[in-house]
C-alpha positions as CSV (number, residue, x, y, z in Angstrom):
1,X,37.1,26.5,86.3
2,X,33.8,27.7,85.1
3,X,33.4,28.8,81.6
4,X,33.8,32.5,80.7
5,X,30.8,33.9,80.0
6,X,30.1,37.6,78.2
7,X,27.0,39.6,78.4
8,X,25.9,42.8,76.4
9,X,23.0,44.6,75.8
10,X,21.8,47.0,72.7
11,X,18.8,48.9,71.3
12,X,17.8,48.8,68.0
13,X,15.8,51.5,66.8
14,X,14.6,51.5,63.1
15,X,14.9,55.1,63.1
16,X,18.5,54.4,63.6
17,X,19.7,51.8,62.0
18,X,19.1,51.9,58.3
19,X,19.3,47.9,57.5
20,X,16.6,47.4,59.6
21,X,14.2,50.1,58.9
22,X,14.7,49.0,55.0
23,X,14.1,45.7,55.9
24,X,9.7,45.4,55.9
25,X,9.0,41.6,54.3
26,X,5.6,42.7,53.9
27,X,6.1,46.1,53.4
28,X,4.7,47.2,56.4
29,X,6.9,47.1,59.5
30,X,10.8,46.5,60.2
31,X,12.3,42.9,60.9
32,X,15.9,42.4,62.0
33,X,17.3,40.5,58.6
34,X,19.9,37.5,58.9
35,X,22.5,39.3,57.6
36,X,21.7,42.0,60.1
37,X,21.6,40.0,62.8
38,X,24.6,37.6,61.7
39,X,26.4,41.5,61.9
40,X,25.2,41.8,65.5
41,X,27.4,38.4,66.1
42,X,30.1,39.7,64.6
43,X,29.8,43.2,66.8
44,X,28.7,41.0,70.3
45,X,31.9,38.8,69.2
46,X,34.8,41.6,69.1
47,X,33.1,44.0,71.6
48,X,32.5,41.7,74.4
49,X,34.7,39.0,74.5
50,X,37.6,41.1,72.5
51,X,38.0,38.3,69.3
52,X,37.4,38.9,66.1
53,X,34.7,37.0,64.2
54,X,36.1,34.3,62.1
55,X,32.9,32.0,61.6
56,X,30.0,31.0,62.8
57,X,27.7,27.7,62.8
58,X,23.8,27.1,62.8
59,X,22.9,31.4,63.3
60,X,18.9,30.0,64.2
61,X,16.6,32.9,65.3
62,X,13.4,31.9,67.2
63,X,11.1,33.2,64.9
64,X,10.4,36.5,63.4
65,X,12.5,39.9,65.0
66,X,10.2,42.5,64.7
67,X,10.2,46.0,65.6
68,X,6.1,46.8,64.7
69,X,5.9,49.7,67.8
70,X,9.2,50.9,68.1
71,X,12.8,50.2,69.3
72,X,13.6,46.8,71.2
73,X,16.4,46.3,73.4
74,X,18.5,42.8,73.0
75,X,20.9,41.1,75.4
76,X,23.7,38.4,73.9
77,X,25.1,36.0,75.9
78,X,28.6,34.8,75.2
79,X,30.2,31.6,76.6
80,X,33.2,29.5,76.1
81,X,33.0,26.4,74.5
82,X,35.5,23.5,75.9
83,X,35.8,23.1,72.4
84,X,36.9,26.6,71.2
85,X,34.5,29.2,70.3
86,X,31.5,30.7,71.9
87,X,27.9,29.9,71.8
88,X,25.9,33.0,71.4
89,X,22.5,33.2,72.8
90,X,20.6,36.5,72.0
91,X,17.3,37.4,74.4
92,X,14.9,40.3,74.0
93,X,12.2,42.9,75.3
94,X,8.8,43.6,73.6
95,X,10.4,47.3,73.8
96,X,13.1,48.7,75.5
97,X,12.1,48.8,79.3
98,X,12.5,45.4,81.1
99,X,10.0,46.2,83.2
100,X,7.3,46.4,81.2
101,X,7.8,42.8,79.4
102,X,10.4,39.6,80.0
103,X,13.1,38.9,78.4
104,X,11.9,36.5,75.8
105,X,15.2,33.9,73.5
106,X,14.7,35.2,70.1
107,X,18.3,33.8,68.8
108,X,21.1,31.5,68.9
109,X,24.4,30.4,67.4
110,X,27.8,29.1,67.8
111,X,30.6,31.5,67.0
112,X,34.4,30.5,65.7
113,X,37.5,33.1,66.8
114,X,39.7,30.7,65.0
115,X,39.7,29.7,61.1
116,X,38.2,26.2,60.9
117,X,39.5,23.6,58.7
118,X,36.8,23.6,56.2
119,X,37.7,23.1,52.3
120,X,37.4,25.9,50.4
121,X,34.7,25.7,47.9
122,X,34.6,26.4,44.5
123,X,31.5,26.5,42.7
124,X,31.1,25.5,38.9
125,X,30.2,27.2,36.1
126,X,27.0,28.7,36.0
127,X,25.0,26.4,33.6
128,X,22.1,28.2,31.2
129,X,22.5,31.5,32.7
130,X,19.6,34.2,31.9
131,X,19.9,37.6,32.9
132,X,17.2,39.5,35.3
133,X,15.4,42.4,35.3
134,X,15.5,44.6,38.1
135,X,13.8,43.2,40.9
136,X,12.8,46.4,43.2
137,X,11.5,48.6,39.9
138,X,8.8,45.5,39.3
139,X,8.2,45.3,43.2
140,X,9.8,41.8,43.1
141,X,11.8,42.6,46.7
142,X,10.8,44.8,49.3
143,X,14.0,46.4,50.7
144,X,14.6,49.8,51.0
145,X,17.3,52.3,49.8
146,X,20.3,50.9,51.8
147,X,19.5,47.6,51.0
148,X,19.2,47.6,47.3
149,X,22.2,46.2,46.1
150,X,21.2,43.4,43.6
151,X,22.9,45.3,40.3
152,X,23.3,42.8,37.4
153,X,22.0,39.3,38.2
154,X,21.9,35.5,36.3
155,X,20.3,32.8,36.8
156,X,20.7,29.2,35.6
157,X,19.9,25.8,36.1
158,X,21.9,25.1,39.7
159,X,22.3,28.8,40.8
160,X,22.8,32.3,40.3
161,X,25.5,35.0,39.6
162,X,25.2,38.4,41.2
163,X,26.5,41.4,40.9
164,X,26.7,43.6,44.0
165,X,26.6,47.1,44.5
166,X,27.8,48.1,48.5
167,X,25.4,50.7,50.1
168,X,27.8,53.5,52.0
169,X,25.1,53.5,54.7
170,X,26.6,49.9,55.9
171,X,30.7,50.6,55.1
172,X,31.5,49.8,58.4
173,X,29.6,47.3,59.1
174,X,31.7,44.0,60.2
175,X,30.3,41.2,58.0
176,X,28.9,43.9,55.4
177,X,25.5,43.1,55.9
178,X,24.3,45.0,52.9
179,X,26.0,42.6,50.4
180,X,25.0,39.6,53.0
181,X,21.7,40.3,52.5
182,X,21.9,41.0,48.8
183,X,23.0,36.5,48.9
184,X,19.6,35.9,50.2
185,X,17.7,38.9,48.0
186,X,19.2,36.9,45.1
187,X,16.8,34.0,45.5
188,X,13.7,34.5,44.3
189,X,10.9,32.1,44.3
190,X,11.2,31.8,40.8
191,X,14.7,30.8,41.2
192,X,14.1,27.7,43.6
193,X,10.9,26.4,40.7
194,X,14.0,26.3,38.6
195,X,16.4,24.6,40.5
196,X,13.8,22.0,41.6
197,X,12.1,23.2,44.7
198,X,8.5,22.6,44.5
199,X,7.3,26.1,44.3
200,X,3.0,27.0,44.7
201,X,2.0,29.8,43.2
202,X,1.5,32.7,45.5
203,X,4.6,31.2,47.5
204,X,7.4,33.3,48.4
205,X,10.9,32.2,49.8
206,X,12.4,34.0,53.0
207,X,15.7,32.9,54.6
208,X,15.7,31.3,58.3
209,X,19.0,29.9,59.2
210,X,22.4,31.1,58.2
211,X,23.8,27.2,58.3
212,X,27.4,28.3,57.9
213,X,29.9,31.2,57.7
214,X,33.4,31.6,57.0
215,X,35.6,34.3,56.3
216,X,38.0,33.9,54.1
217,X,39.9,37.5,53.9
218,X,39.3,40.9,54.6
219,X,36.2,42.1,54.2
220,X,35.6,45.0,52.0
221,X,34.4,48.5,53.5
222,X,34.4,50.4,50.1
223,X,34.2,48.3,47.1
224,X,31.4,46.1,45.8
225,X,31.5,42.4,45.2
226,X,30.4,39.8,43.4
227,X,28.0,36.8,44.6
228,X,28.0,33.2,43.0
229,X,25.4,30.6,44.6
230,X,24.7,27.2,44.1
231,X,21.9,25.4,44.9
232,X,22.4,22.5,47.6
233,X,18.6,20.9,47.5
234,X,16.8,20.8,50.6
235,X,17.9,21.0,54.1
236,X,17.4,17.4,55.8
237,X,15.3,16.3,53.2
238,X,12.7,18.8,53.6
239,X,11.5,20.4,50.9
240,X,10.0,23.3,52.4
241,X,13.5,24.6,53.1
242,X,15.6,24.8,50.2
243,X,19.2,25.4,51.0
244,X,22.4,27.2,48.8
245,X,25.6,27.8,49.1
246,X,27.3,30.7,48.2
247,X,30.8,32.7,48.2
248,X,31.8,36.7,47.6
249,X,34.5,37.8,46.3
250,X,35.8,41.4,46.3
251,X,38.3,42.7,43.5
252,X,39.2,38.9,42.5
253,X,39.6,38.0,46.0
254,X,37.3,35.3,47.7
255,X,36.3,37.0,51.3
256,X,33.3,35.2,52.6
257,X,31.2,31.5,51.8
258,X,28.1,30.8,53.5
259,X,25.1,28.2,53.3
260,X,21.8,29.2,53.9
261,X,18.6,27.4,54.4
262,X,15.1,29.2,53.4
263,X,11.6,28.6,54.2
264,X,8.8,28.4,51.5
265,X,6.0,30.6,52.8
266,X,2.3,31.2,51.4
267,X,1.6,34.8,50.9
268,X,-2.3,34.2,51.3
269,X,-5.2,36.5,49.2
270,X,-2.3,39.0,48.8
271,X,-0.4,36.5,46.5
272,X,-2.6,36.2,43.6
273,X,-1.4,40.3,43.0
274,X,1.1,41.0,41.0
275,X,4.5,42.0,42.6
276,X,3.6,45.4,41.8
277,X,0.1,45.4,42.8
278,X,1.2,44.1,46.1
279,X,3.5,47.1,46.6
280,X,1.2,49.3,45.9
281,X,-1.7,48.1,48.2
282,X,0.9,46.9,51.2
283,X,3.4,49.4,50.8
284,X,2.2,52.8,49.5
285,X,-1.8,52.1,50.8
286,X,-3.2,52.7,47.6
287,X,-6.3,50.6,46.0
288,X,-5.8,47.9,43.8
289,X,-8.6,46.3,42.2
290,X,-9.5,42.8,43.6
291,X,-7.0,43.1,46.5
292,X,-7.7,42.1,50.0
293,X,-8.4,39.2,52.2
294,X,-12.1,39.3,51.4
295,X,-14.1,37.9,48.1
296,X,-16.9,39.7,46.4
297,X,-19.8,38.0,46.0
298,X,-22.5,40.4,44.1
299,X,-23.5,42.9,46.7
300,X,-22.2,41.3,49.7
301,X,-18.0,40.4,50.9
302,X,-17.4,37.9,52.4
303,X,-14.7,36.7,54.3
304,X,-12.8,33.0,55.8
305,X,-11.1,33.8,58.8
306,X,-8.4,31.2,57.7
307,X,-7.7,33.8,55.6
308,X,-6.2,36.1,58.4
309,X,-3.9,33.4,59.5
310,X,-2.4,32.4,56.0
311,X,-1.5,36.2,55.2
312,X,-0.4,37.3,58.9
313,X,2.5,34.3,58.8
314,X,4.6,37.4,60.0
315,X,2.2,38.5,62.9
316,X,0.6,41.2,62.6
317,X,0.6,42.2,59.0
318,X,-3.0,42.1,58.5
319,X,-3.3,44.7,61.8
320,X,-0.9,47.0,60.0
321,X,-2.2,46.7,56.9
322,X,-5.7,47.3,57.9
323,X,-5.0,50.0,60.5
324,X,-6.3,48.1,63.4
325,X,-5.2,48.1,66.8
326,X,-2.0,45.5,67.7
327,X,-3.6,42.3,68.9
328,X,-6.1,39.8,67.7
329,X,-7.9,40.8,64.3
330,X,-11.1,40.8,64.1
331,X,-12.6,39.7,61.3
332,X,-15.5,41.9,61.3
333,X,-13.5,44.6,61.2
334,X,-11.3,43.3,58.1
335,X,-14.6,42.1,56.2
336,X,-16.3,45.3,56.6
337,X,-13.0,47.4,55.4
338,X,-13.1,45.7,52.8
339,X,-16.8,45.3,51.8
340,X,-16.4,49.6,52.0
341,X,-13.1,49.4,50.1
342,X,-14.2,47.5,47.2
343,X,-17.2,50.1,46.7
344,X,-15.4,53.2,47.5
345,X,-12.4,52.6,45.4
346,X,-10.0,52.9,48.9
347,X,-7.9,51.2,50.1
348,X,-8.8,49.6,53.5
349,X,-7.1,51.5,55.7
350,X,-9.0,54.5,54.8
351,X,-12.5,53.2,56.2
352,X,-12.9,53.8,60.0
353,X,-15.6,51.8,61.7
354,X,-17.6,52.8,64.5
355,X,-20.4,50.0,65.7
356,X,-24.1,50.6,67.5
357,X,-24.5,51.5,71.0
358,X,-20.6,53.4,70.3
359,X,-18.2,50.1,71.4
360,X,-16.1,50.1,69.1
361,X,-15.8,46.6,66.7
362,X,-11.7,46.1,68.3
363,X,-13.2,46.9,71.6
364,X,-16.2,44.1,71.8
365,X,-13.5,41.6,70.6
366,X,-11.7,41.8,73.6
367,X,-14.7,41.8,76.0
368,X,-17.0,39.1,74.5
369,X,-17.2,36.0,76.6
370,X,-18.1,33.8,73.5
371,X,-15.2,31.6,71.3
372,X,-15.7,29.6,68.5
373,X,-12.8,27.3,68.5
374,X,-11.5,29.0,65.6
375,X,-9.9,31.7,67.4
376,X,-12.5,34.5,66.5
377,X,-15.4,36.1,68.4
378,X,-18.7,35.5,66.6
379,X,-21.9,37.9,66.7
380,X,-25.3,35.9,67.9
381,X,-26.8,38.6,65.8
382,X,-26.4,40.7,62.8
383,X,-24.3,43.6,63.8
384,X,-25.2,47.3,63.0
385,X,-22.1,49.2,61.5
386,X,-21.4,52.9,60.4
387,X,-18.2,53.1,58.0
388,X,-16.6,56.4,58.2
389,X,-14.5,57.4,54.8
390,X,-13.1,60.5,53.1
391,X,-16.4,60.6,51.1
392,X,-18.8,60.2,54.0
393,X,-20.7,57.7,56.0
394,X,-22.2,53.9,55.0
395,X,-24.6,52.1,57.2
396,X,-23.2,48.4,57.1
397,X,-24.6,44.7,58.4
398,X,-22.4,42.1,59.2
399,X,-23.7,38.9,60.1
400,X,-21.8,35.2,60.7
401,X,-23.3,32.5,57.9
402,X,-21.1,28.9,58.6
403,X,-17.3,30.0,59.0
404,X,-17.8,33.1,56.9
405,X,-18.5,36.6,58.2
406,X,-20.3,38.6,55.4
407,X,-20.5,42.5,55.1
408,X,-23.4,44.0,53.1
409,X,-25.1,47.3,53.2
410,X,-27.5,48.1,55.1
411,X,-30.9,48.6,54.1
């Protein structure tokens, strides 16, 4: 007999669903969280093959879930395992209309409808515990109302202590993913230097696998809870992916342990800002001295296209931050933002470009013929540029000199 096999389908929409239009890593555009999309197991679980959640093994997406243009529609799969369980694969659409894009695997997992013999764990005694500040009034973490539940917070040598305050907006959520998520909000990059993770400045830590879950009780739909994690090292040896474990506890009563795994990730230019500074420019588009992914050098800015690539690790950042169109970046158009930017006291956004003979700078990208190997278009010669900003117009050059395109007024 064939395997029983359970298929669903859902839209998100971040206008919707408040964990997801709360969750912006770079402050600019919704991605579906782990803990939201460990809560989308848990809902696929009891809705279409009628057993409730108990557990779940190796929750992997794909890569990033964004939703940058809109709603997206998702499709789970659900089929018996000869073993008990069900292994949960989770597809998606570029929007909501399968006609107009494929189906592409964004996720998958094993689910358990049946407690597993796994010890329960009790963590030690936090060693040298320090209290925090709070991490969303210095622009520390990026999450939005619903999502801000990190109250009072410890950290020591081998973990951290958390106190957790529930958002009503996710009460009936099944695995709670507002406290979920407020596991992984609670380690900071700072945290992992002190546990022993090799931490680079301008490095920020962002969790990609939910190893393990297990419910121990009933979860909580009113109260808070409280989160104690311990760090585990590094996941198979690699030390870009540290890896905790951690258990919450509602009213004295253990409810939920989990292990997750993180990746270390390079912020780019944008890292040597302060947290604050970073929240200001990504966030609420206002200028910050110094920021962007261009350098000043006297009266010209000049810019590495590598620098596109380290800050757009969740594509298309730089497009959204810059207000250019979805798609390749091109460079020109950053470096010349910026160049305007830096001596206009904007922020880049603000600068509109328009280049000679009326094609616009996004539009010759896509028709050029030439490549350079390095994934940008260059210009054979020095292109003419009018900058449009609140204050009026600038007549701009910007020319190729080795791998650096540089922006300079014209004379």
């Amino acid at each position: 007999m064939a395997p029983a096999v359970f298929v669903g389908e859902r839209v998100l929409d971040p206008l919707r669903e408040p964990g997801l239009r709360d969750h912006c890593p770079t402050w600019t555009f919704p991605v579906l969280s782990l803990a939201g999309l460990a809560d989308l197991a848990a809902d696929w679980c009891e809705e279409l093959a009628g057993r409730p959640l108990n557990g779940l093994s190796d929750l992997r997406p794909a890569g990033w879930i964004t939703f940058a243009t809109g709603p997206r529609r998702l499709r789970a799969t659900l089929r018996a395992l000869e073993a008990g369980g069900l292994a949960l694969a989770v597809d998606g659409l570029d929007g909501v209309d399968a006609a107009l894009s494929p189906w592409r695997p964004l996720a998958a997992a094993t689910l358990w409808t049946e407690p597993r013999a796994r010890a329960r764990w009790r963590p030690a005694p936090l060693r040298g515990a320090q209290a925090q500040p709070d991490p969303y009034a210095a622009g520390e973490l990026f999450h939005g109302p619903s999502l801000q539940v990190l109250g009072r917070q410890w950290i020591g040598d081998d973990g951290a202590d958390v106190e957790l305050v529930g958002s009503a907006a996710h009460a009936t959520s099944r695995l709670r993913q507002d406290l979920l998520d407020g596991v992984a909000q609670a380690v900071p990059a700072a945290a992992l230097a002190r546990w022993g993770a090799a931490v680079e400045p301008g490095q920020a830590a962002f969790p990609i696998r939910l190893a393990e879950l297990d419910l121990r009780g009933p979860v909580p739909r009113t109260s808070d809870a409280r989160a104690e994690l311990r760090w585990l090292g590094f996941d198979g040896g690699d030390r870009r992916h540290p890896r905790v474990r951690a258990q919450l506890q509602a009213d004295g009563a253990v409810f939920m342990e989990l292990e997750l795994v993180f990746r270390l990730l390079p912020l780019g230019p944008l890292g040597a800002l302060s947290a604050r500074e970073r929240r200001d420019f990504c966030r609420d588009r206002r200028a910050v001295p110094g920021a962007g992914l261009s350098r000043a050098a006297g009266a010209q800015t000049r810019l590495d296209p590598r620098e596109l690539a380290r800050c757009d690790w969740l594509p298309g950042t730089v497009a959204a931050l810059y207000g250019l169109p979805p798609g390749p970046v091109d460079p020109r158009g950053v470096v010349a933002r910026d160049h305007v930017a830096r001596r206009c006291g904007l922020h880049p956004s603000a600068v509109r470009l328009a280049a000679d003979g009326g094609l616009g700078a996004e539009e010759r990208l896509r028709r050029s013929p030439h490549g350079t190997g390095d994934g940008f278009i260059p210009a054979p010669e020095p292109d003419g540029v009018t900058a449009s900003t609140p204050g009026g117009e600038q007549r701009l050059v910007i020319r190729r000199e080795g791998r650096e395109w540089i922006a300079e007024d014209a004379s």
